[in-house]
C-alpha positions, 0 to 999 in steps of 0.5 A, a space after each residue: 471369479 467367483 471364489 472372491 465374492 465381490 464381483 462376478 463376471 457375466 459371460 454372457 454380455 459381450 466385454 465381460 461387465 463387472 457386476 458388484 455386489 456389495 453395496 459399499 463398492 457400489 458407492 465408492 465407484 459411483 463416487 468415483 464416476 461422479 468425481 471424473 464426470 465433475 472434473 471433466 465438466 468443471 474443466 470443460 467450462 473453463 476459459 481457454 488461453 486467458 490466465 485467471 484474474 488475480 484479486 490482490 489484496 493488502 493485510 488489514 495492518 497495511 490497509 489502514 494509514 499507518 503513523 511515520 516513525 520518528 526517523 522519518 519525520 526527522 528526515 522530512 524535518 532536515 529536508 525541509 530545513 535544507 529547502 528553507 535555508 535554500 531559500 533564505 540563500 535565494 532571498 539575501 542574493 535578491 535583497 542584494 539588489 533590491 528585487 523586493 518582488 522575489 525576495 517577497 515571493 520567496 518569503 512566502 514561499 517559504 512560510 508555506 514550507 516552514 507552516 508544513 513542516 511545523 504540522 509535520 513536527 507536531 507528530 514527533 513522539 519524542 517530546 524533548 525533540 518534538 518541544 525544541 524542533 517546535 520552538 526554532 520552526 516557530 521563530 522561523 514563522 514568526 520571521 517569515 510572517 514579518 519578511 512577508 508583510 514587510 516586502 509586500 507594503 513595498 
C-alpha cells in the first residue's frame, strides 16, 4: 500500500512486517510496546490469591481528642448522680444495722465517684450550669468527706 505514505509492506520477509516511516509513529507504538511490557511485568510481580493490605487511616480532626459536648457531660453528670443516691440507698440500709464497715466502705466509694464527677463537671461550657452543678457536687464531698472520717474512727 503505497498510495498512504505511512507504511509500506515488505514482500519479502515472511508475515509481511510493517515497516514506519514517520518518526511519530514510531514513538506512539514504541509507547505502546513499553506501556504492555510495563504492565505485564508490574502484574507478573504481583501476589497471587493474598488481597492487598489496606492502611486505615483517621482524618486529622478525628485523630486529635476531641472536647464532650455539653450534652454528654450532662449525661455522664445524671449518671453519676443516679450511682451515688444508689449508694447513699445502700449506705441508710447498712447504717440501719450498724454495718459501720459498709457503710464506710461505700462512702468512700462514693467520694471517689463524686470527686470524678466534679473533674467531669468543670468541663461544662455553659457556666450557669456549670457554677450551679459545681456547687451540689461540692456539698455532696464535703458530706462524704465527713461520713468517711466518721465511720473510719469506729
Amino acid at each position: 500500500m503505497r498510495g498512504s505514505g505511512g507504511w509500506r509492506l515488505k514482500a519479502h520477509v515472511a508475515g509481511a512486517v510493517l515497516v514506519l516511516r514517520s518518526s511519530l509513529m514510531m514513538r506512539v507504538a514504541a509507547g505502546w510496546v513499553c506501556m504492555a511490557i510495563l504492565g505485564l511485568g508490574t502484574s507478573s510481580c504481583a501476589p497471587r490469591g493474598k488481597a492487598l493490605p489496606v492502611v486505615v487511616t483517621r482524618p486529622v480532626a478525628r485523630a486529635l481528642p476531641a472536647r464532650p459536648s455539653d450534652r454528654e457531660l450532662n449525661a455522664f453528670y445524671l449518671n453519676a448522680v443516679s450511682d451515688l443516691q444508689r449508694l447513699n440507698t445502700e449506705m441508710n440500709a447498712a447504717n440501719k444495722v450498724r454495718d459501720f464497715e459498709v457503710v464506710s466502705k461505700k462512702a468512700l466509694e462514693g467520694l471517689l465517684k463524686a470527686r470524678a464527677t466534679r473533674q467531669v463537671v468543670e468541663q461544662v461550657r455553659d457556666e450557669a450550669l456549670r457554677r450551679d452543678r459545681l456547687a451540689a457536687i461540692d456539698l455532696t464531698i464535703k458530706d462524704l468527706e465527713r461520713l468517711v472520717a466518721i465511720t473510719s474512727q469506729q
